[in-house]
TIVO-69375 format. One record per residue (C-alpha): residue number from 0; residue in three letters; x, y, z. Coordinates in nm, 2 decimals. Layout:
! residues N
    i   aa    east   north      up
  NUM  Ala       X       Y       Z
...
! end
This chain:
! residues 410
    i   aa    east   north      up
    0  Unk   -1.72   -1.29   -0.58
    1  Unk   -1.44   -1.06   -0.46
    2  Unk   -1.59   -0.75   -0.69
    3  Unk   -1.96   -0.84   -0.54
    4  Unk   -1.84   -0.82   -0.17
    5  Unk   -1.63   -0.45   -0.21
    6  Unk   -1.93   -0.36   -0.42
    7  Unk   -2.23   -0.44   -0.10
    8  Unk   -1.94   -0.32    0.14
    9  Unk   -1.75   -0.07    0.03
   10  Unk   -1.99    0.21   -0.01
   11  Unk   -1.88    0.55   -0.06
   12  Unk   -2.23    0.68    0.09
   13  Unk   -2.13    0.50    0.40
   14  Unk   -2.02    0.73    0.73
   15  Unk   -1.63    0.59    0.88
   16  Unk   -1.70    0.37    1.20
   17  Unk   -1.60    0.50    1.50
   18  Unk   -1.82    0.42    1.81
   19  Unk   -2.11    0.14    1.92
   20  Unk   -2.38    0.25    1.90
   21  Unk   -2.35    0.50    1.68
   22  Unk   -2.46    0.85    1.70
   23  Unk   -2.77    0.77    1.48
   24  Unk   -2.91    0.54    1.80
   25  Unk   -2.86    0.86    2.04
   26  Unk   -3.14    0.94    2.19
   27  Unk   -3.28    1.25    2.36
   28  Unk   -3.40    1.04    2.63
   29  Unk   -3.04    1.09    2.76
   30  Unk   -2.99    1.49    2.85
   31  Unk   -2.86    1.71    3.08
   32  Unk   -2.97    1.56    3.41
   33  Unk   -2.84    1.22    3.31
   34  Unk   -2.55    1.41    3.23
   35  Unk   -2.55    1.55    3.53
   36  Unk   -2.56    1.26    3.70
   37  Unk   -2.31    1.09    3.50
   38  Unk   -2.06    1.38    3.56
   39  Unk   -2.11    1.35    3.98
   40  Unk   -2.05    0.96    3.95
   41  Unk   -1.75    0.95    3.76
   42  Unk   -1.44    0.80    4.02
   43  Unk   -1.22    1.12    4.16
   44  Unk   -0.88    0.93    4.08
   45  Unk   -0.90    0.82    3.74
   46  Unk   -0.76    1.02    3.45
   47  Unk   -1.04    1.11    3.18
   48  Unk   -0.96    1.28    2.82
   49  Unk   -1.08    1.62    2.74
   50  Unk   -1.23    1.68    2.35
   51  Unk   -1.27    2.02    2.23
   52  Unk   -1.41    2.08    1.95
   53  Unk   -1.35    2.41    1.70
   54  Unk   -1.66    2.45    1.52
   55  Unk   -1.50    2.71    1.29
   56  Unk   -1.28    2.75    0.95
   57  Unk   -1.13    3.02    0.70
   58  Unk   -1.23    2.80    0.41
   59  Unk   -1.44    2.55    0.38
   60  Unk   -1.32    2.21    0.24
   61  Unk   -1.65    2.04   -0.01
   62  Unk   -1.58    1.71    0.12
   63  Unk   -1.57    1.75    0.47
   64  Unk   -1.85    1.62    0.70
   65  Unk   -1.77    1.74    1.05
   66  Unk   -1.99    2.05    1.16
   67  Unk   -1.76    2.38    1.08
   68  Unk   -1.89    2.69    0.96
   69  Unk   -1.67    2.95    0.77
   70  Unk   -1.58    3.27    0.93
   71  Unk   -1.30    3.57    0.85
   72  Unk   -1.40    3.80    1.12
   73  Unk   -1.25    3.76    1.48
   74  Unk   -1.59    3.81    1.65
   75  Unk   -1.78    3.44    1.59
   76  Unk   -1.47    3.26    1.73
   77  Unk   -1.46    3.51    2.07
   78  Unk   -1.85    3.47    2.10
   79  Unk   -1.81    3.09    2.11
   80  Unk   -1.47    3.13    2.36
   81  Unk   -1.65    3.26    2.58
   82  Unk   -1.96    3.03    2.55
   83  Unk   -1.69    2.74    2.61
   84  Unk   -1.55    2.91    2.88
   85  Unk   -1.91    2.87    3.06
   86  Unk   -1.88    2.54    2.97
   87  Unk   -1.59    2.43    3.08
   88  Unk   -1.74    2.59    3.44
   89  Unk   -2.04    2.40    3.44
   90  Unk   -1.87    2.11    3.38
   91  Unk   -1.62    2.16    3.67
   92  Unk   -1.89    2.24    3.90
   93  Unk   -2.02    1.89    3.87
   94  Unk   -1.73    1.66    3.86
   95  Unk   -1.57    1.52    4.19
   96  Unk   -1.27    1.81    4.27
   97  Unk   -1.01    1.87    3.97
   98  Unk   -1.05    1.55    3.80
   99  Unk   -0.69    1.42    3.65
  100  Unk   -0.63    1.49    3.26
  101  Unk   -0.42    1.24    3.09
  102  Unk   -0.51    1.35    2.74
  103  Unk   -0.66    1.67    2.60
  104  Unk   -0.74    1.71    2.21
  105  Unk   -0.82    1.98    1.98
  106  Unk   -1.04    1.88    1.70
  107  Unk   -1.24    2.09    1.41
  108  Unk   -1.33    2.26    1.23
  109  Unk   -0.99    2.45    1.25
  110  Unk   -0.85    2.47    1.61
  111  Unk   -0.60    2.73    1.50
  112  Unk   -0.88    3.00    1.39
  113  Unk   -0.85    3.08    1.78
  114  Unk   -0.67    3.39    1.83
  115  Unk   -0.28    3.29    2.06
  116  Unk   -0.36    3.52    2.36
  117  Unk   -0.69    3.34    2.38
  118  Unk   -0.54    3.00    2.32
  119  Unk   -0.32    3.06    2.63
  120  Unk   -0.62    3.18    2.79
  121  Unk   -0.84    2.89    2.74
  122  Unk   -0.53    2.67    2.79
  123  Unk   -0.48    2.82    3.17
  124  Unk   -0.88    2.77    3.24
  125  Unk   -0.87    2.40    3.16
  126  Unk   -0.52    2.37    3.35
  127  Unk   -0.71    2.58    3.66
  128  Unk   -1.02    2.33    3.66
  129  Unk   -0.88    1.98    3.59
  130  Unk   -0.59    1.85    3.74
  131  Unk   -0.34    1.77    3.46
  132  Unk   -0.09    1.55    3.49
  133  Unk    0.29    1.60    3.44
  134  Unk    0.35    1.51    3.11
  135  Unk    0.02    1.52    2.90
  136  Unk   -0.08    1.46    2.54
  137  Unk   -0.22    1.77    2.40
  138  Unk   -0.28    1.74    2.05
  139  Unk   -0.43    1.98    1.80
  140  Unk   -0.55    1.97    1.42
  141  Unk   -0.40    2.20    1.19
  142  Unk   -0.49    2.38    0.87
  143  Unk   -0.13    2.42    0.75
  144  Unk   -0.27    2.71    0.49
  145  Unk   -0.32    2.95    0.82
  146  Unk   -0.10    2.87    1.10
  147  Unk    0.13    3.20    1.13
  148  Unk    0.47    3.17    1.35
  149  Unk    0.29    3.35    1.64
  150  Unk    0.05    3.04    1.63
  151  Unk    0.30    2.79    1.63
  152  Unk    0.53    2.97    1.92
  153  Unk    0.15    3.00    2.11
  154  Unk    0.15    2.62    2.06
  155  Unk    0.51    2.53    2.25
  156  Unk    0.39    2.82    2.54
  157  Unk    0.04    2.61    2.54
  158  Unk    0.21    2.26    2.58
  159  Unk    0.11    2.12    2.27
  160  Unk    0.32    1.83    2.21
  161  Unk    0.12    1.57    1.88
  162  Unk    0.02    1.82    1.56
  163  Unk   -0.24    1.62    1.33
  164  Unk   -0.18    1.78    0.99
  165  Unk   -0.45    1.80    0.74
  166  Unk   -0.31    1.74    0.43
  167  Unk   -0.61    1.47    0.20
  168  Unk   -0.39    1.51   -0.12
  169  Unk   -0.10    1.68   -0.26
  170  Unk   -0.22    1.63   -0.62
  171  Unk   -0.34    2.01   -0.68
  172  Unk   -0.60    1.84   -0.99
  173  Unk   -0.79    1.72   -0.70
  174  Unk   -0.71    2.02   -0.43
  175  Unk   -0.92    2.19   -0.68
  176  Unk   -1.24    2.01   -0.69
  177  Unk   -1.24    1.96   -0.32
  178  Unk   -1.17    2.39   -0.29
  179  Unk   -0.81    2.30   -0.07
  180  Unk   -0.55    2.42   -0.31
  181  Unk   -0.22    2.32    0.00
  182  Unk    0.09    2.26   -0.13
  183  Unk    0.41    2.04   -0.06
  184  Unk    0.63    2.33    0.01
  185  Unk    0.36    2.49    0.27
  186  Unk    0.32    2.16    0.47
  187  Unk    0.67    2.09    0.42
  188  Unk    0.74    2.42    0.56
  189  Unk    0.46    2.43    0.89
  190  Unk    0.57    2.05    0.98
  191  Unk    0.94    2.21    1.01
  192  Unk    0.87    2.50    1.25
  193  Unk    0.65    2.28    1.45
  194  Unk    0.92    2.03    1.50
  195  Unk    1.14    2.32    1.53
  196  Unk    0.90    2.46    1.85
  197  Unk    0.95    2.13    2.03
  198  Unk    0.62    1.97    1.85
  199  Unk    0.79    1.67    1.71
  200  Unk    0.50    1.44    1.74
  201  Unk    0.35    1.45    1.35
  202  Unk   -0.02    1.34    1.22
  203  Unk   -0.06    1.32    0.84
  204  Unk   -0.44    1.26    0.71
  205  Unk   -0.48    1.17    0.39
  206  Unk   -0.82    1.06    0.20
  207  Unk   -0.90    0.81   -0.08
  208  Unk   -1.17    0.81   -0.32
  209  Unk   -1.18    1.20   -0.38
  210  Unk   -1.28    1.30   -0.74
  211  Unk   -1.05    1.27   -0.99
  212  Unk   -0.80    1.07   -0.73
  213  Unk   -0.61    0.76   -0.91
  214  Unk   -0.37    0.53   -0.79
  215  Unk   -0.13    0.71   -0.92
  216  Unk   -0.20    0.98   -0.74
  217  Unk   -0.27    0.82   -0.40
  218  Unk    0.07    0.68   -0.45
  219  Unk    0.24    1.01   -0.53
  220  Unk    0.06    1.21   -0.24
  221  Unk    0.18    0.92   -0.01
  222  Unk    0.50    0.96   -0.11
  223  Unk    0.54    1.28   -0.07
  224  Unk    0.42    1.29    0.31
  225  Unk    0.65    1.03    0.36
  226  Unk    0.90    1.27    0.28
  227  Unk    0.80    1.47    0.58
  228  Unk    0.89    1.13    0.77
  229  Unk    0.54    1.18    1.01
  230  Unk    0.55    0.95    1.34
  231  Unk    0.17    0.84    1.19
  232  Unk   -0.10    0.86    0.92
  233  Unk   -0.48    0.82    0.92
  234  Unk   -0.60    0.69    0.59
  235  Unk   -0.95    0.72    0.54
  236  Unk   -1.19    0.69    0.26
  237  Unk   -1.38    0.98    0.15
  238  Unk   -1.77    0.95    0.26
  239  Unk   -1.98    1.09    0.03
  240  Unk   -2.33    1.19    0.15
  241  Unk   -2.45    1.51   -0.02
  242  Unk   -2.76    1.46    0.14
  243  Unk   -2.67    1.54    0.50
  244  Unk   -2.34    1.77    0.43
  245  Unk   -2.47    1.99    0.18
  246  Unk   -2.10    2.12    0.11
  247  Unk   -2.06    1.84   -0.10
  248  Unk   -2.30    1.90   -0.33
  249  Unk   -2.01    2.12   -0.51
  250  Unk   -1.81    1.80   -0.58
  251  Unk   -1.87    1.64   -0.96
  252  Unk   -2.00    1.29   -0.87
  253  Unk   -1.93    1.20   -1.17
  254  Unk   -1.55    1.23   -1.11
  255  Unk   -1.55    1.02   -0.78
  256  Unk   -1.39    0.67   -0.84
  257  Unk   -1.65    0.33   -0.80
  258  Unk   -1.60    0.11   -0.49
  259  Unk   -1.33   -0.09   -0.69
  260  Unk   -1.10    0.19   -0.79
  261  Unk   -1.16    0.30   -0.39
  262  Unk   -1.05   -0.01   -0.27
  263  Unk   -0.76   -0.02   -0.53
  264  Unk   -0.61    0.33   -0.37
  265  Unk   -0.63    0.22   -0.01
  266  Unk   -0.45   -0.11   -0.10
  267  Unk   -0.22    0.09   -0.33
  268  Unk   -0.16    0.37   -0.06
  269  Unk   -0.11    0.08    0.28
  270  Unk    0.15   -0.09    0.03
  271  Unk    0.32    0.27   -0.01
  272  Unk    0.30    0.33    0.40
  273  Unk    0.41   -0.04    0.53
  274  Unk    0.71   -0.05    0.22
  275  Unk    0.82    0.29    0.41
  276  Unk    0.85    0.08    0.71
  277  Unk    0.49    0.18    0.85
  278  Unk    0.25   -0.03    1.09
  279  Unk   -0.09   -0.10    0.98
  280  Unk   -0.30   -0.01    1.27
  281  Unk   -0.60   -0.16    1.27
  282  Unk   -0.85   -0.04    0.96
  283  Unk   -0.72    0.31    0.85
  284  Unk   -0.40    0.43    1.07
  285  Unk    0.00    0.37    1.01
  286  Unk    0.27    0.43    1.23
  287  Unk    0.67    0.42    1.31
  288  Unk    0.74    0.13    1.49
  289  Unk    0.86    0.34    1.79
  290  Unk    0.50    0.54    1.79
  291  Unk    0.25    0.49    2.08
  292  Unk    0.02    0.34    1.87
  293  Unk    0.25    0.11    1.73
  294  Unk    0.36   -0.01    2.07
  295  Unk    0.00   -0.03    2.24
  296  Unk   -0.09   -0.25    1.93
  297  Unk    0.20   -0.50    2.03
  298  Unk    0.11   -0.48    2.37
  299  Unk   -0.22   -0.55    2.31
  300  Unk   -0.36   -0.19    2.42
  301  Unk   -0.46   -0.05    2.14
  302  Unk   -0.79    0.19    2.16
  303  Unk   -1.04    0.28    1.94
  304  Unk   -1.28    0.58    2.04
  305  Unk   -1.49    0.82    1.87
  306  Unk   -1.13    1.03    1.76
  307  Unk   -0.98    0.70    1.60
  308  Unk   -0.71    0.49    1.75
  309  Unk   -0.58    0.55    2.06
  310  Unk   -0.28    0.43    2.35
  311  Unk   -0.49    0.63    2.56
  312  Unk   -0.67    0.37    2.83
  313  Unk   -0.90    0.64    2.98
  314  Unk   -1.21    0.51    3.00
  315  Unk   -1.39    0.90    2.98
  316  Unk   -1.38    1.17    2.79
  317  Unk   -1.55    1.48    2.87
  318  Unk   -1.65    1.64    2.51
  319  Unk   -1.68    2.00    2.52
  320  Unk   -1.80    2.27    2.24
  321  Unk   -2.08    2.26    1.96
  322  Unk   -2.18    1.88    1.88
  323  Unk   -1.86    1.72    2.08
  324  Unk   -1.93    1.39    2.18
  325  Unk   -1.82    1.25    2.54
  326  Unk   -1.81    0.89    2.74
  327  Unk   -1.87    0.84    3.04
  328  Unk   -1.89    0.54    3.24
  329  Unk   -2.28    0.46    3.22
  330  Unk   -2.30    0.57    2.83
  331  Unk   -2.23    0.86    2.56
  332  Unk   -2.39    1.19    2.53
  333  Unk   -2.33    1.47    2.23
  334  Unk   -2.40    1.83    2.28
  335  Unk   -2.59    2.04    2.05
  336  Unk   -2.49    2.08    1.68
  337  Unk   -2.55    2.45    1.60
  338  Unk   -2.32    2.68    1.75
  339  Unk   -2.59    2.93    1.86
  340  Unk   -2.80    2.66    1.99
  341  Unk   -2.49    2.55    2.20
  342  Unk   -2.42    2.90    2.34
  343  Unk   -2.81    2.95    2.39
  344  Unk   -2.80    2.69    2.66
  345  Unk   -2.44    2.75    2.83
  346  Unk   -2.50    3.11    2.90
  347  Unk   -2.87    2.99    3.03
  348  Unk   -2.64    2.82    3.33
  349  Unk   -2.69    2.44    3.21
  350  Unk   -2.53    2.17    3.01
  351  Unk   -2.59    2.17    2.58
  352  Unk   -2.65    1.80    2.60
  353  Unk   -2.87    1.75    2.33
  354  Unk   -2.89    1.37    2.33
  355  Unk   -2.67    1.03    2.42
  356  Unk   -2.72    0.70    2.48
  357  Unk   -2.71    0.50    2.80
  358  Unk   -2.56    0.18    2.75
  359  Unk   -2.69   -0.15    2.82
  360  Unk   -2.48   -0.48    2.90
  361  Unk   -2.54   -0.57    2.55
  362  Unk   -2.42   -0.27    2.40
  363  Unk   -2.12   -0.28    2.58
  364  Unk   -2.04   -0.65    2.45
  365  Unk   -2.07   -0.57    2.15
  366  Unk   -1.86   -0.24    2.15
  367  Unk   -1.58   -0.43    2.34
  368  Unk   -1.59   -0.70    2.03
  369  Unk   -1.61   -0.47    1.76
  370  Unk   -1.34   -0.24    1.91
  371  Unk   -1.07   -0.56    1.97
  372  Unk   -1.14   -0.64    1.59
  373  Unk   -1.09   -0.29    1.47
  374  Unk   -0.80   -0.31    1.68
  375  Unk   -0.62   -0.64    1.72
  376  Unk   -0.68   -0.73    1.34
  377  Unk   -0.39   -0.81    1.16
  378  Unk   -0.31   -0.60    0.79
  379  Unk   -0.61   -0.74    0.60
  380  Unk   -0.60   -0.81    0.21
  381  Unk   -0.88   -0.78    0.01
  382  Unk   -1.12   -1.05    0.12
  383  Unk   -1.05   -1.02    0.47
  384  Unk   -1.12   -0.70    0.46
  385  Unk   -1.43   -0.75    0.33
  386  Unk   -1.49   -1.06    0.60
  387  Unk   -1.41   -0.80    0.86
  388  Unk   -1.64   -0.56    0.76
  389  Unk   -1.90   -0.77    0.71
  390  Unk   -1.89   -0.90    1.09
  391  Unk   -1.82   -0.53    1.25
  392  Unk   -2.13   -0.50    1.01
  393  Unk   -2.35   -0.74    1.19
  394  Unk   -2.25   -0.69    1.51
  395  Unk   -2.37   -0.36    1.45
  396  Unk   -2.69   -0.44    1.34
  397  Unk   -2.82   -0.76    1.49
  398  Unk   -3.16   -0.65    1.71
  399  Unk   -3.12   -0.65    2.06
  400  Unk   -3.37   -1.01    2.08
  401  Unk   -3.08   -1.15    1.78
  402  Unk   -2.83   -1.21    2.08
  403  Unk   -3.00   -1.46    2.23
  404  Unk   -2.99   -1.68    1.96
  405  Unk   -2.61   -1.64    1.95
  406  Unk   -2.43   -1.97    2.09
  407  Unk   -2.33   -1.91    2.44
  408  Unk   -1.95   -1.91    2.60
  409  Unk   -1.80   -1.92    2.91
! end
């Protein structure tokens, strides 16, 4: 029975959750005068989160499935600065005054590809059009393999105080087939001049279910990062869908583990990260007992949004760049994909909103009880594992006309 259930549930073809509804059920109904609109309505007092997203790397990594594009010239990365720039105006322009920033984050693609006078730069723009508060989270993902010390001095002038390390798997067998050759004494060696710079808040990622990964392996790369004693780790299993990311065609399929041996890692790997002392954090995410996360979970405030688990209690964030995703109060919106698309319409003097999603009473229900189980869930074994993701499951799929023939509460 337990083998039948990971079997239908635990599908490696199947994307991570991370928001209701998901980005398949946005619509182009929703564009840039709803945005618009949205963006004018939002309350002037209450702190939103910025996203900015990096659409750019100097490698490219064969499992990944975010939208990045490889470049090694300077030129691609300035072009898009200064489409985000435009952005960033536009955006201003229709908020109520400076809106307060609680939290800013810089995802990827590889943040760091920026150049550091342009990093300071873009920093001092959002600073001069959004009213950040005293002591912000500013977090940033990093490609260990091409931070240089100007970057990570650039970083402590920026403010950046949370690092998220990419770091998969140390086992260099599988840093092959996924084309990410990283070693232990070069992440060992960026996660000691960040802390060194005052960045002393520390994200590992790791992934599961990469080919040739074992248990034994999954053990050993978790091991290792615990070495580097990180305040957190996101633990996620490796989606494989050749079919959309075309990247991953490069990967043997015949070397990727079955939904049992997937399941076995993740167990294998939480065991590694809880005996360390770790927290489970809902699904995927581990932390020092003194972390944020770790205290919003006893507290009861823990947050799920579209960039994982969260303390943050904003209730917006503003996504900005190529395909970046933002909430607002009425519903969700996602700007164009393609990076010359993106620019296209920026530098035409409107919004790249290229679809979203304007949520219903229903939807919002359901995301509110599919987010406190993602959250508030206790560390699942097997089977209750499987239970859980068999009800996030059906809440996510149950037709609109379904919920009326749920029981009713008060």
């Amino acid at each position: 029975m337990q083998t039948s259930l990971l079997n239908k549930y635990c599908d490696a073809r199947l994307p991570w959750y991370t928001i209701y509804p998901t980005v398949r059920d946005f619509s182009a109904m929703v564009g840039v005068e709803t945005c618009e609109t949205w963006l004018r309505r939002l309350p002037p007092d209450e702190p939103v989160s910025l996203y900015i997203h990096v659409p750019f790397c100097r490698s490219i990594c064969w499992y990944c499935g975010f939208p990045t594009s490889l470049t090694r010239s300077e030129r691609p990365v300035r072009n898009y600065l200064a489409a985000l720039r435009e952005e960033i105006g536009l955006v201003a322009e229709q908020v109520p005054r400076a809106l307060p920033v609680s939290d800013v984050h810089f995802g990827g693609g590889t943040p760091t590809t920026i150049a550091p006078s342009d990093f300071l730069a873009l920093m001092e723009l959002l600073r001069h059009c959004f009213a950040f508060r005293r002591s912000p989270t500013i977090a940033i993902e990093i490609d260990p393999r091409g931070v240089t010390p100007e970057m990570v001095e650039t970083l402590q002038s920026a403010g950046i105080n949370r690092a998220s390390i990419g770091v998969q798997s140390f086992d260099p067998i599988v840093q092959r087939s996924v084309n990410r050759l990283q070693s232990e004494v070069l992440t060992a060696s960026v996660v000691e001049s960040l802390r060194q710079h005052g960045i002393s808040r520390i994200n590992f990622d790791l992934l599961f279910g990469l080919p040739h990964q074992t248990v034994r392996s999954c053990v050993d790369s978790a091991r290792t990062a615990l070495a580097m004693r990180p305040d957190r780790l996101a633990v996620f299993g490796y989606a494989h869908v050749p079919s959309y990311m075309k990247r991953q065609r490069h990967l043997d399929e015949t070397a990727l583990p079955d939904n049992i041996a997937r399941a076995e890692q993740a167990a294998a790997i939480a065991d590694t990260l809880v005996s360390a002392g770790y927290h489970q954090i809902g699904l995927d995410h581990f932390a020092l007992p003194n972390d944020e996360l770790a205290l919003a979970q006893k507290a009861g405030r823990l947050r799920r949004n579209s960039l994982g688990y969260s303390a943050d209690t904003c209730k917006t964030v503003i996504g900005l760049g190529p395909s970046a995703i933002g909430r607002l109060r009425e519903g969700y919106v996602q700007n164009e994909i393609a990076t010359t698309s993106y620019s296209e319409h920026v530098r035409a003097g409107r919004l790249a909103i290229s679809k979203g999603y304007w949520l219903s009473a229903e939807d919002r229900l359901r995301a509110a009880i599919i987010e406190r189980l993602m959250c508030d869930f206790c560390r699942p074994t097997y089977q209750r594992s499987v239970l859980l993701t068999d009800l996030i499951r059906f809440l996510f799929s149950i037709p609109q006309a379904g919920w009326e023939c749920l029981p009713k509460t008060g």
